[in-house]
C-alpha positions as a Markdown table, in Angstrom:
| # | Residue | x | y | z |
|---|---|---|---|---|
| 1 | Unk | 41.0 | -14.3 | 53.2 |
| 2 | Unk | 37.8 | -14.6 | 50.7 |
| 3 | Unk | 38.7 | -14.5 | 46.9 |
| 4 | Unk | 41.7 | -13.1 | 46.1 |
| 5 | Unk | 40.5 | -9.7 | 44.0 |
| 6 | Unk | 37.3 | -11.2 | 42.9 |
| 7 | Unk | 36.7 | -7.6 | 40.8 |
| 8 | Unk | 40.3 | -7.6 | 39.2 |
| 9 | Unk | 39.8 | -11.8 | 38.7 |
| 10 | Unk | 36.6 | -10.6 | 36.5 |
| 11 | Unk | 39.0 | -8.0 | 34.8 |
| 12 | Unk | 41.4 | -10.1 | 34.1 |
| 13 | Unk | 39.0 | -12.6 | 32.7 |
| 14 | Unk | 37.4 | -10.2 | 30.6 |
| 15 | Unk | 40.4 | -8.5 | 29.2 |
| 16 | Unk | 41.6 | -12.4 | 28.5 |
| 17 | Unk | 38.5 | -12.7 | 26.3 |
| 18 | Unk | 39.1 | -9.4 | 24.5 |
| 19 | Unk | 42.7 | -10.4 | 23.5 |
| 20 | Unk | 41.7 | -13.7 | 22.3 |
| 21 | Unk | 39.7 | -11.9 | 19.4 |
| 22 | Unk | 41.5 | -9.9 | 16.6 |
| 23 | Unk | 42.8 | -6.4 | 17.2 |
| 24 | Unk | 43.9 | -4.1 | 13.8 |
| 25 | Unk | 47.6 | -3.4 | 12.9 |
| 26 | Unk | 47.6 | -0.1 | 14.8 |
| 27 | Unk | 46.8 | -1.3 | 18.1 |
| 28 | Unk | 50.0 | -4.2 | 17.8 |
| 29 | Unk | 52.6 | -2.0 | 16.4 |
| 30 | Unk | 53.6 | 1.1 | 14.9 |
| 31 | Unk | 55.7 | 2.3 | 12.0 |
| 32 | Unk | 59.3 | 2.9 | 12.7 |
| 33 | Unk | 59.9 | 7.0 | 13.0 |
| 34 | Unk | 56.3 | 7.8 | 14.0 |
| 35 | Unk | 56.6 | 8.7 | 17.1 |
| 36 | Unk | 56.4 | 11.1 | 20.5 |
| 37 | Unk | 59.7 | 13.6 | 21.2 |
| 38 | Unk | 59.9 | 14.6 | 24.8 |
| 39 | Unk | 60.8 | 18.5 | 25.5 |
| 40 | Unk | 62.2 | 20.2 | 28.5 |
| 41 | Unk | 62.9 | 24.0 | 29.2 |
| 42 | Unk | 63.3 | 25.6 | 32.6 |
| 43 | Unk | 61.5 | 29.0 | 33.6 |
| 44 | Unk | 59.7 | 31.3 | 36.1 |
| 45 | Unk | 56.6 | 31.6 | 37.1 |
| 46 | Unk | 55.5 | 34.9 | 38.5 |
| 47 | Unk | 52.1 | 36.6 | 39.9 |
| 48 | Unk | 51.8 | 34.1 | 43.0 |
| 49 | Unk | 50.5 | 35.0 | 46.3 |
| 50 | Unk | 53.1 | 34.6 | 49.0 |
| 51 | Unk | 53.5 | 31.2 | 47.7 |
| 52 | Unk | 56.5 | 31.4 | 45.6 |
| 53 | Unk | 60.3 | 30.5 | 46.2 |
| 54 | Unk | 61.9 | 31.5 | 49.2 |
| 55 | Unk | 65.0 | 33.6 | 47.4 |
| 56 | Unk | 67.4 | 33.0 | 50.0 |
| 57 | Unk | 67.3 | 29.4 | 49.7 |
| 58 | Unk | 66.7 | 28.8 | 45.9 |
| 59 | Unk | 69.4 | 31.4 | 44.2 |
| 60 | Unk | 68.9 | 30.0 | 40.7 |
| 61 | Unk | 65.1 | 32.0 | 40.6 |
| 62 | Unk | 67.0 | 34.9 | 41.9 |
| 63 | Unk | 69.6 | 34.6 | 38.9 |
| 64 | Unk | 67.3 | 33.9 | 36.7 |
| 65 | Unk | 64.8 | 37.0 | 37.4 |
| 66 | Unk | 68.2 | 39.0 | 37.0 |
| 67 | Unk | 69.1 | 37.7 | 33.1 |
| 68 | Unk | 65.5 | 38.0 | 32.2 |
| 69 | Unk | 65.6 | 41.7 | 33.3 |
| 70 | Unk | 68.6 | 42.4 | 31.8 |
| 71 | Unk | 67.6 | 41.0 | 28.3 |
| 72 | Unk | 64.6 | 43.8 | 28.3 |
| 73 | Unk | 67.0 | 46.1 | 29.6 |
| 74 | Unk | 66.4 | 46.6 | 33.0 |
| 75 | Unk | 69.4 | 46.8 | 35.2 |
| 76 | Unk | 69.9 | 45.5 | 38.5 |
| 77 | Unk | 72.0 | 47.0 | 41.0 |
| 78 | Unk | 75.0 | 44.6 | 41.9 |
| 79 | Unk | 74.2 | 43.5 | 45.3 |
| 80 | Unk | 71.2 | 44.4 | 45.1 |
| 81 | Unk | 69.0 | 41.1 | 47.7 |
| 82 | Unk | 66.0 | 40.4 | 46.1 |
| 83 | Unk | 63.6 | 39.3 | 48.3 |
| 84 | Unk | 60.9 | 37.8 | 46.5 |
| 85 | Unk | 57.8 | 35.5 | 47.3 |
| 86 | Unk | 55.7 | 35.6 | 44.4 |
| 87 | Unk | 58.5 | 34.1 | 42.0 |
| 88 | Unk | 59.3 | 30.3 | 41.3 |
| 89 | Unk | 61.9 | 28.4 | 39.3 |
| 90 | Unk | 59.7 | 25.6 | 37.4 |
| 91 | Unk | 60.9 | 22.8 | 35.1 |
| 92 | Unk | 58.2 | 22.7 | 31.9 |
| 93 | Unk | 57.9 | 19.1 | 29.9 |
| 94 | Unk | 55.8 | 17.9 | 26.9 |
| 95 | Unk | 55.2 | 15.5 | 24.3 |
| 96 | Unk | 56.0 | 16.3 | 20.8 |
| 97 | Unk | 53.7 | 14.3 | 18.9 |
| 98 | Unk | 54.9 | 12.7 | 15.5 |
| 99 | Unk | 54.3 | 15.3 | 12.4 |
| 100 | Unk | 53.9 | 18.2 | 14.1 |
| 101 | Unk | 54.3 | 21.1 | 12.6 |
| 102 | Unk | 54.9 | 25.5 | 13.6 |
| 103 | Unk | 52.0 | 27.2 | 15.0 |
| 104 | Unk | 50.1 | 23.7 | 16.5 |
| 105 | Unk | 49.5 | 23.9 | 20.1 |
| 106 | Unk | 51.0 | 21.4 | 22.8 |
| 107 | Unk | 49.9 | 20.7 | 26.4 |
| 108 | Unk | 52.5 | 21.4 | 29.0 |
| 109 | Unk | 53.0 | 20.2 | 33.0 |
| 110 | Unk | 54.8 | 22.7 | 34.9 |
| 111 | Unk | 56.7 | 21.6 | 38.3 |
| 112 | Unk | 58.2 | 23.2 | 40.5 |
| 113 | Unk | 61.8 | 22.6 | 41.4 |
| 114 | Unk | 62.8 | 25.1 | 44.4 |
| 115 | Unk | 60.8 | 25.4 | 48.0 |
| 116 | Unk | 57.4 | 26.9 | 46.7 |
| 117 | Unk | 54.5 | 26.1 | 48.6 |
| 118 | Unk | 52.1 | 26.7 | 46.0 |
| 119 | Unk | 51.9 | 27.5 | 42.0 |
| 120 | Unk | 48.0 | 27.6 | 42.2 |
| 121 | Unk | 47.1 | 31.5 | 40.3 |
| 122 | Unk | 50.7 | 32.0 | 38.4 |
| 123 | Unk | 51.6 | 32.6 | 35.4 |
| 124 | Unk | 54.6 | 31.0 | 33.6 |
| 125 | Unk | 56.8 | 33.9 | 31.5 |
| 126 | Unk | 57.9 | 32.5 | 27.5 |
| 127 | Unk | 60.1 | 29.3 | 28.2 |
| 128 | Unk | 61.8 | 27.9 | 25.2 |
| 129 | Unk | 61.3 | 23.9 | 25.6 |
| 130 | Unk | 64.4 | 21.6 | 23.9 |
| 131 | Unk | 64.8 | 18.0 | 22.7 |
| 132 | Unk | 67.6 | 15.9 | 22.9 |
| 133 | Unk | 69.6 | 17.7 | 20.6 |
| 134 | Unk | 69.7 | 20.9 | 22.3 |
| 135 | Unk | 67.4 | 22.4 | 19.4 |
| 136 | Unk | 64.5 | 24.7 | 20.4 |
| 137 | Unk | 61.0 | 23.0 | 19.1 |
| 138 | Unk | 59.2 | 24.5 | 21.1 |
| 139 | Unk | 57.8 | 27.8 | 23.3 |
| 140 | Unk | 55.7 | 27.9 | 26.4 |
| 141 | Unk | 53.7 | 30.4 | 28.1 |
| 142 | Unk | 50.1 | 31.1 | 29.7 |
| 143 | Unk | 48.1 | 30.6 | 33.2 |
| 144 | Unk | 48.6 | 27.4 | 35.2 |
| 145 | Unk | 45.5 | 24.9 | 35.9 |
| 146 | Unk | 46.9 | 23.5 | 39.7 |
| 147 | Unk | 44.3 | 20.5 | 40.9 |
| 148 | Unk | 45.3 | 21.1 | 44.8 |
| 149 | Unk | 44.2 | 23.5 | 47.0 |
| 150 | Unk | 45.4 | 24.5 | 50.8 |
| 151 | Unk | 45.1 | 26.8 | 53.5 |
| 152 | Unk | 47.0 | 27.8 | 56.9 |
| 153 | Unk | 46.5 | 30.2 | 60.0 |
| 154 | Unk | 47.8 | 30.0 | 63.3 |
| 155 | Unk | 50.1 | 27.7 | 63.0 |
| 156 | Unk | 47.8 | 24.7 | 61.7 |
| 157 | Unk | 47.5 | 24.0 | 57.9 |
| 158 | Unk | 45.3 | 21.4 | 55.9 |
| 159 | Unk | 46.8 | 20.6 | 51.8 |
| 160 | Unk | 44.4 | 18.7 | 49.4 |
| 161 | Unk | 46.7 | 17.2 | 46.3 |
| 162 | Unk | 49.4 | 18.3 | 45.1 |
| 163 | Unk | 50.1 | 22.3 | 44.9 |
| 164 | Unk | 53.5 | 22.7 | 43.2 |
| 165 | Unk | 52.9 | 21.4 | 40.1 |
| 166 | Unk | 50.0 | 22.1 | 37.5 |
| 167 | Unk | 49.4 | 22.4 | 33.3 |
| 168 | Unk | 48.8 | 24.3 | 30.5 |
| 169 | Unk | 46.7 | 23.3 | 28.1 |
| 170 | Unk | 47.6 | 24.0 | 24.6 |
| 171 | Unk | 50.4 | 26.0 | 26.4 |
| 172 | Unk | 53.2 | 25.6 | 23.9 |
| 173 | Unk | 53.4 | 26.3 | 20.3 |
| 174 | Unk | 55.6 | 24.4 | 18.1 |
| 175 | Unk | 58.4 | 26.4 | 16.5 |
| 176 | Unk | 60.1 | 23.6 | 14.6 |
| 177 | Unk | 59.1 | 20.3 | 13.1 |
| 178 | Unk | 60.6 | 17.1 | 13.6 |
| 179 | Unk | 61.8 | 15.4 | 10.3 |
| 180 | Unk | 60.1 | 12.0 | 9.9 |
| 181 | Unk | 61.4 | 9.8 | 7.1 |
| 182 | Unk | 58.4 | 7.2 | 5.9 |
| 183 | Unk | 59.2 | 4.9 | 2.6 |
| 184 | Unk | 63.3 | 5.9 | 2.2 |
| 185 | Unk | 64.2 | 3.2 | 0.0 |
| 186 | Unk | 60.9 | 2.2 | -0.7 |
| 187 | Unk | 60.6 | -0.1 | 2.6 |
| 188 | Unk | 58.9 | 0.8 | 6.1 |
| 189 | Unk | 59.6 | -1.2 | 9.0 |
| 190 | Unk | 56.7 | -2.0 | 11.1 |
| 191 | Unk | 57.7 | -2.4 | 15.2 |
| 192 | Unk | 55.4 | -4.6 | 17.4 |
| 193 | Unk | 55.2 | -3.0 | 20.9 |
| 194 | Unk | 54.9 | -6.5 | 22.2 |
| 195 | Unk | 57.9 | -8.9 | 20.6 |
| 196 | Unk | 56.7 | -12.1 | 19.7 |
| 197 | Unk | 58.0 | -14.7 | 17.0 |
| 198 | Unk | 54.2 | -16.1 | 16.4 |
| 199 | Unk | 52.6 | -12.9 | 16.1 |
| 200 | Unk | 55.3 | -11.6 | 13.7 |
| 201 | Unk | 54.3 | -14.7 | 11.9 |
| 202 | Unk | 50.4 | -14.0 | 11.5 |
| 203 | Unk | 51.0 | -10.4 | 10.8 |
| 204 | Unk | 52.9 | -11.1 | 7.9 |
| 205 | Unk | 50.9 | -13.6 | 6.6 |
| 206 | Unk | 47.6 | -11.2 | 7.4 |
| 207 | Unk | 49.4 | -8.2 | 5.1 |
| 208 | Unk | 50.3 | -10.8 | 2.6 |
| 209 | Unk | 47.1 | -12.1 | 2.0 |
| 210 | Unk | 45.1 | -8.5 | 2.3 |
| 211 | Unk | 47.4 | -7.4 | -0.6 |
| 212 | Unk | 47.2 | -10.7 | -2.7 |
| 213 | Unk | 51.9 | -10.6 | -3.3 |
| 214 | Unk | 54.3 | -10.9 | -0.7 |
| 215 | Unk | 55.0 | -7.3 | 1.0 |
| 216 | Unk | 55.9 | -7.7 | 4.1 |
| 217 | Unk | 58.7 | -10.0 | 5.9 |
| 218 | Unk | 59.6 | -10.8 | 9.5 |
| 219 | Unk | 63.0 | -9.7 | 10.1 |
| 220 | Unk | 62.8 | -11.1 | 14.0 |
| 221 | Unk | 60.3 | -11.4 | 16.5 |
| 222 | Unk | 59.9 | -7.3 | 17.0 |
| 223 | Unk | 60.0 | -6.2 | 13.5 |
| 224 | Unk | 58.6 | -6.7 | 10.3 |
| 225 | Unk | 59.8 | -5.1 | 6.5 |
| 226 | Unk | 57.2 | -3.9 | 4.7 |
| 227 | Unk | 57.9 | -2.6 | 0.7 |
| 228 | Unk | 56.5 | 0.7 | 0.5 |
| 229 | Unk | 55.3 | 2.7 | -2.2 |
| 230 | Unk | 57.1 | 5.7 | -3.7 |
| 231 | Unk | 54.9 | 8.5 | -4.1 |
| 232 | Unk | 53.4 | 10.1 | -0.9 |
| 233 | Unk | 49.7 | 10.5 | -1.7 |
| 234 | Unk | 49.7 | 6.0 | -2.3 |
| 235 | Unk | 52.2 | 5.8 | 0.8 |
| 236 | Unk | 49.4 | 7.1 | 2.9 |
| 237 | Unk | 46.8 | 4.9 | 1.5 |
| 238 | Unk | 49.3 | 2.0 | 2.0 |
| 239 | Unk | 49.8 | 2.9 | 5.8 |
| 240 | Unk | 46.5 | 3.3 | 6.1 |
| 241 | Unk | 45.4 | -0.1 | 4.8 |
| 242 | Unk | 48.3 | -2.0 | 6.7 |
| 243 | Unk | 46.9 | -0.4 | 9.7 |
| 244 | Unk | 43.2 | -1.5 | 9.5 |
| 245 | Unk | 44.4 | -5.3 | 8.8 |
| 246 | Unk | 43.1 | -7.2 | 11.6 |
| 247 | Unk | 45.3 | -10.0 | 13.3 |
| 248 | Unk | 44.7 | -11.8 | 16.0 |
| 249 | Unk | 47.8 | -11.8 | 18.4 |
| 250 | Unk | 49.8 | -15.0 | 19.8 |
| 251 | Unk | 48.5 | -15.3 | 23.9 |
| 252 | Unk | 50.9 | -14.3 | 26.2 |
| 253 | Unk | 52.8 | -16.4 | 28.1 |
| 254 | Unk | 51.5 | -17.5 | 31.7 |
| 255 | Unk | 52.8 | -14.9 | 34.4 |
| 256 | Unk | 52.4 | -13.4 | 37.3 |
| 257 | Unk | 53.1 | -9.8 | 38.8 |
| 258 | Unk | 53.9 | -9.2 | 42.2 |
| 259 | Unk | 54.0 | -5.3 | 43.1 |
| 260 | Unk | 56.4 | -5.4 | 46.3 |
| 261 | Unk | 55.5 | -1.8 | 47.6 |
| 262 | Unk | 51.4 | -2.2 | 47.6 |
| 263 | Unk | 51.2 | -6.1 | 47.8 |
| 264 | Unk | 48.9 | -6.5 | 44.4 |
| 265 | Unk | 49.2 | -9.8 | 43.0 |
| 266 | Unk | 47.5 | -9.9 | 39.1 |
| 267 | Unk | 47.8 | -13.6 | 37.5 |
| 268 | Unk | 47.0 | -14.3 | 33.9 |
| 269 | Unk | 44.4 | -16.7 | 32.6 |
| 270 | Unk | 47.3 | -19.3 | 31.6 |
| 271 | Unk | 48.3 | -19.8 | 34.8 |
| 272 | Unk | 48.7 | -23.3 | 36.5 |
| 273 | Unk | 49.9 | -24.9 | 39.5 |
| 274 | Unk | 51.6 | -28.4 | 39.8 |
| 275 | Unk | 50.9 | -30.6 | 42.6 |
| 276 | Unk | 52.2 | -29.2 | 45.6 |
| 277 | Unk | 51.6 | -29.0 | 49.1 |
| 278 | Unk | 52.0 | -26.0 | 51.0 |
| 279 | Unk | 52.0 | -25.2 | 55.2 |
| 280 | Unk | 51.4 | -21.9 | 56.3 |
| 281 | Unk | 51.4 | -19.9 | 59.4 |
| 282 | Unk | 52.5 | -16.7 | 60.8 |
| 283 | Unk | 54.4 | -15.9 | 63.7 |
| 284 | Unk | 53.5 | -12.7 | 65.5 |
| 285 | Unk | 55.3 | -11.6 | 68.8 |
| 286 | Unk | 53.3 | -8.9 | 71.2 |
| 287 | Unk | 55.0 | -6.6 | 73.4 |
| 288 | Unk | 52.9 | -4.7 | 75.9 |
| 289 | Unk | 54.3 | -2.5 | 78.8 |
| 290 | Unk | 52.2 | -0.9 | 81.7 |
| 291 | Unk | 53.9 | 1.6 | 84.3 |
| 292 | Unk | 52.6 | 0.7 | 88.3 |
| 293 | Unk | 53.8 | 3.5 | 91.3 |
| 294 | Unk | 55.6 | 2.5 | 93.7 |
| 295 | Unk | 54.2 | 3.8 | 97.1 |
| 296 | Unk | 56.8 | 4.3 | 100.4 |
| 297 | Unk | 55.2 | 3.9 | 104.0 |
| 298 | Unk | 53.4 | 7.0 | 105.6 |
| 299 | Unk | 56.3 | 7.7 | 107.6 |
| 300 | Unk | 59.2 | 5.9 | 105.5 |
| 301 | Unk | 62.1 | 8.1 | 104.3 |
| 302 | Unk | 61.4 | 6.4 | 100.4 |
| 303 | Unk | 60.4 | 8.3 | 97.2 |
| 304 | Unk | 57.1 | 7.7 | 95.0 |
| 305 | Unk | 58.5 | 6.3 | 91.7 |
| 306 | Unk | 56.9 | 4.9 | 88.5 |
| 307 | Unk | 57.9 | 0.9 | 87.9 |
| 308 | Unk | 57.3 | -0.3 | 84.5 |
| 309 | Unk | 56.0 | -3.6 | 84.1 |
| 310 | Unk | 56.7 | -5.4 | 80.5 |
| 311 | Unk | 54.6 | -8.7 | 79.2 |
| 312 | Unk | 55.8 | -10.5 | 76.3 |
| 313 | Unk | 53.6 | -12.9 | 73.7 |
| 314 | Unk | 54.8 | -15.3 | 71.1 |
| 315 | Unk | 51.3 | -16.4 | 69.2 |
| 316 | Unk | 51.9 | -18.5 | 66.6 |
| 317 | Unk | 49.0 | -20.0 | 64.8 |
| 318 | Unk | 48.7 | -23.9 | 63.5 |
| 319 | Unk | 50.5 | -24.0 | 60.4 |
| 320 | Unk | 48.4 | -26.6 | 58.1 |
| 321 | Unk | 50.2 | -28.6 | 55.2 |
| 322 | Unk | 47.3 | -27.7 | 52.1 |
| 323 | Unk | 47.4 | -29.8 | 49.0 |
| 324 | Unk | 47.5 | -27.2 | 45.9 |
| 325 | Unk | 46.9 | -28.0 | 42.0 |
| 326 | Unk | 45.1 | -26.0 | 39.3 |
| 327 | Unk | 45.0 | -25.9 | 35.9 |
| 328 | Unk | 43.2 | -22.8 | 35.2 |
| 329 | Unk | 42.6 | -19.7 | 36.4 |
| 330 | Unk | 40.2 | -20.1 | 39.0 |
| 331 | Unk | 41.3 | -23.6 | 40.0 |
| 332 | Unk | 44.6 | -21.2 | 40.8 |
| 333 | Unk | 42.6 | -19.0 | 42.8 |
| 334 | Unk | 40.2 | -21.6 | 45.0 |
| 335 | Unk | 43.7 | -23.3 | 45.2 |
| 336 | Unk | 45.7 | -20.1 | 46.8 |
| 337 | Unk | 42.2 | -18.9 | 48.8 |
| 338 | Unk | 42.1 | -22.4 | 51.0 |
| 339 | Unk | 45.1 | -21.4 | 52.4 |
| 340 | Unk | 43.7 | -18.4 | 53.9 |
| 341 | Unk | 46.8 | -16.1 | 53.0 |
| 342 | Unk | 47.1 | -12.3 | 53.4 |
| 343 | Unk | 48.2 | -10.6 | 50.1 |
| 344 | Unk | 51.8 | -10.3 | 51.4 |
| 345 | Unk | 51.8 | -13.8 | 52.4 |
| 346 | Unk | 50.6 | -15.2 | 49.0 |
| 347 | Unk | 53.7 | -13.3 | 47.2 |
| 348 | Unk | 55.8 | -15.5 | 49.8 |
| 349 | Unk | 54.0 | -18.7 | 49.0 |
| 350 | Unk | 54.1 | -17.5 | 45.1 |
| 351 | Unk | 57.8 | -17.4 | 45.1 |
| 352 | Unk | 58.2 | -20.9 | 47.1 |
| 353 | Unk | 55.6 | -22.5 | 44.6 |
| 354 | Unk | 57.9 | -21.1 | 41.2 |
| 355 | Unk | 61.2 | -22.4 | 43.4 |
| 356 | Unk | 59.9 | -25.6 | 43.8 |
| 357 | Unk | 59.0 | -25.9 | 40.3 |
| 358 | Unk | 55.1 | -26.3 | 41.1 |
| 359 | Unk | 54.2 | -23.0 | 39.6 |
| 360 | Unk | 54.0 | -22.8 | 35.7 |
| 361 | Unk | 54.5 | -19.3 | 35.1 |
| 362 | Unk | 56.9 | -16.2 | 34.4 |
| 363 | Unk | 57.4 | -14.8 | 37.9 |
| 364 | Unk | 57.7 | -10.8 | 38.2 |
| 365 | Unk | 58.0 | -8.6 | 40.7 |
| 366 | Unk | 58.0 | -4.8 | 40.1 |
């Protein structure tokens, strides 16, 4: 099949060389309480063309409309059937970033949730956005940004991207801030996004040394206990300092990712095979059918009819036995390529090499 990725290979190689050199504090781990808080709030938007829920169908915009109206004192008649097209229900998320605070601006992505063909020109009304606590921290509102586009007449229609969905940015303002707690008791704990006993190890041991006393301590492989100082203005600096220490991370260990939906297959550089052989083929089984007339004599009493005629194939090609070993990378690779495997094949042949033992790596399939 040629090389397997040869541009992801290279990528993979060069992002192998990048993590062998050290990276600072802050891109390894972060401090315990700084951190993102999702928000969610349901509204309308209004001022589309045509394109908006069908009312009959979604009943929640049509509900919703009505307690809006009433809260600025516009009554609807009971009964009264709404039949609106320029209206959508939408769902509105964002990302509370850590020590926010009232009055800073947030990016929103509205989606919609009912039968709308398109939110592209609309305008989403005030739409308080909540956390997990049911607390309002948020409130969104402005003109929608939607990256598809579309068109339809007589019956024929042509969509580029998505349409029912689009964002705000700097669409919300924050309303309430998020407590963070930094230094109670006089320790932070430092979180490594990626858990591992020997980089826990060197961190500590890098913090240590940078301060010249012992400050920090691994409590397991994830997290580390740092003493922190007690007034605010030195806890910054401290923070600040910790971050900037650079430490060069343990190597991950060997592994490789199988996507089952899109058949990519992404090795690492610490990947080897033991000696192995391996026979592949694939069976393939073609059916073809072809319709012939039947034609009666010129003066027969018969009727013309249509006879189908059905060929099967079984094609199977010569399955070779292939002697497989590599102890790096691209011994891997020129290993897996001889056997001429499709993509979908070689996460077969994958799984058989880590069942047989042959395969010296983590084996993960997402």
């Amino acid at each position: 099949m040629g090389k397997l990725y040869p541009v992801l290979i290279s990528l993979l190689l060069l992002s192998l060389c990048a993590a062998a050199n050290a990276a600072p504090i802050r891109e390894l781990a972060d401090f315990a309480g700084v951190r993102d808080n999702q928000l969610v709030g349901y509204g309308l938007v209004v001022g589309l063309d045509g394109s908006g829920d069908q009312t009959m169908q979604t009943p929640f915009t049509t509900q919703s409309l009505t307690n809006m109206f009433s809260q600025l004192g516009i009554t609807i008649p009971a009964g009264t059937n709404m039949q609106l097209r320029n209206v959508a229900g939408v769902m509105v998320t964002a990302q509370m970033p850590a020590f926010a605070r009232p009055g800073q601006q947030l990016d929103v992505v509205v989606s919609s949730i009912g039968n709308a063909r398109s939110l592209r020109g609309g305008t989403l009304l005030m739409t308080p956005l909540k956390g997990l606590d049911g607390f309002t921290y948020a409130v969104a509102q402005g003109n929608l940004l939607v990256g598809g586009a579309g068109g339809e007449a007589g019956g024929s229609s042509v969509q580029i991207n998505q349409q029912a969905g689009g964002r705000i940015a700097g669409g919300a303002l924050v309303e309430r801030a998020v407590p963070v707690a930094l230094g109670a008791g006089g320790y932070l704990d430092l979180q490594l996004r990626e858990a591992d006993f020997g980089t826990a190890e060197r961190v500590v041991r890098a913090i240590n040394q940078t301060f010249g006393r012992a400050v920090a301590g691994a409590v397991d492989a994830g997290m580390i206990h740092l003493q922190s100082p007690a007034d605010d203005n030195a806890r910054v600096g401290f923070i600040a300092r910790v971050q900037n220490i650079e430490v060069t991370p343990q190597a991950p260990p060997a592994r490789v990712i199988l996507n089952a939906r899109s058949g990519a297959v992404v090795l690492n550089g610490r990947v080897t095979l033991g000696a192995a052989a391996v026979a592949h083929g694939s069976l393939s089984v073609v059916i073809g059918t072809s319709f012939g007339v039947s034609q009666p004599n010129a003066f027969g009493e018969g009727d013309t009819v249509v006879v189908p005629h059905s060929e099967i194939s079984v094609r199977q090609p010569v399955g070779t036995l292939r002697y497989v070993e590599g102890a790096n990378l691209m011994e891997v690779v020129d290993a897996l390529n001889a056997l001429g495997a499709t993509p979908q094949d070689l996460m077969t042949i994958l799984e058989a090499l880590k069942a047989s033992g042959a395969l010296h790596a983590e084996l993960e399939i997402i």
